[in-house]
N, C-alpha and C positions, 0 to 999 in steps of 0.2 A: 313651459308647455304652451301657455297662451301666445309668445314672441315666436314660438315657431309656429303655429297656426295660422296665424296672422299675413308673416313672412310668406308663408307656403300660399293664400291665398291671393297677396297681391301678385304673387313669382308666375299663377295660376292665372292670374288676370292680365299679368305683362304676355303670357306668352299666348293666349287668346288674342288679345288685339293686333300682335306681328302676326299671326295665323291669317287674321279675317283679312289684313290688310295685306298679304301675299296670297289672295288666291288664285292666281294664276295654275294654266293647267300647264303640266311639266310632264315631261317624257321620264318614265323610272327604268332603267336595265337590270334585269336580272340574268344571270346564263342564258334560266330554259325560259326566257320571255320579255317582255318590254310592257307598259302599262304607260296611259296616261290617266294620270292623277292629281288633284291638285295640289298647288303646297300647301294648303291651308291644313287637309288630310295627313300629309306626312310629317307638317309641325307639330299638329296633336300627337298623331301614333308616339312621334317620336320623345316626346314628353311622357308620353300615357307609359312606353316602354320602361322610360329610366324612372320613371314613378314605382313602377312595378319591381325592378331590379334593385332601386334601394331599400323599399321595404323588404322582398326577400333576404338582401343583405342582412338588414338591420335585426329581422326575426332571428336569423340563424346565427348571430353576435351575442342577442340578447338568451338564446338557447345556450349556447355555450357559458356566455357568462353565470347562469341562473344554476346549471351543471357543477361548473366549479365550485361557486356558493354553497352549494350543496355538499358537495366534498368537503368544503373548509369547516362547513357547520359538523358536521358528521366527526371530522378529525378534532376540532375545538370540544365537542362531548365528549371522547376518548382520552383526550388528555385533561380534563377534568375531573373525569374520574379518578383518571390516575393520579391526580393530586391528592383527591380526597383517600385516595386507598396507600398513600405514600404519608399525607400527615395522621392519617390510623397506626400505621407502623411504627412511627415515630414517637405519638402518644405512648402506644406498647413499650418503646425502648425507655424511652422516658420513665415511666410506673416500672420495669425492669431496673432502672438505673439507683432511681429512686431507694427500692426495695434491696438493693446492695447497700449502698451506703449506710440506710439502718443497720443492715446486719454489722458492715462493718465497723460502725460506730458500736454497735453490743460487743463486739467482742475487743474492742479496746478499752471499754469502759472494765467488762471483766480482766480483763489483762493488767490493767490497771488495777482493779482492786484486790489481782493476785491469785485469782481465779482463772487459770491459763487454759482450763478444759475446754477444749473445741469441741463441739458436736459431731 
């Protein structure tokens, strides 16, 4: 943050000095017109312009990005959940599993002892 601050203020001070030291007055064409204007005026605007166009860039970058984020975060909490409501299941199956095997061990053990009566 500080390195581009910095960077941006000298890039700001380089293109100040080619300004002051071009200002000559210069013929501008447009269709509906012609201007004379300095360049010293048109180096700024034209700095001031892409100053402006990259930050609009960069907001509507940064919007988007912050967008998706928000979807990833959103779909990371749904499938979180769904972990926790998949290892609840699994506990269930688990204590179900569980709860067999005793049985089936009771009715081996009576099988065993010769007591074949199944409930």
């Amino acid at each position: 943050m500080q390195y581009t601050l910095v960077f941006g203020l000298i890039f700001a001070l380089l293109v100040g000095l080619f300004a002051v030291s071009n200002y000559d007055v210069v013929t501008v064409k447009f269709p509906w017109g012609s201007y004379d204007v300095s360049q010293a005026i048109i180096i700024l605007g034209s700095a001031a312009f892409g100053a402006i166009t990259v930050t609009i860039l960069g907001l509507i970058r940064q919007f988007k990005l912050k967008l998706k984020q928000w979807e990833t975060e959103k779909k990371i909490k749904k499938l979180e959940k769904q972990i926790v409501d998949l290892e609840n299941q699994i506990n269930i199956y688990e204590e179900e599993k569980e709860k067999m095997v005793n049985e089936i061990e009771m009715y081996k053990s009576k099988f065993i002892e010769g007591d074949a009566k199944i409930d």
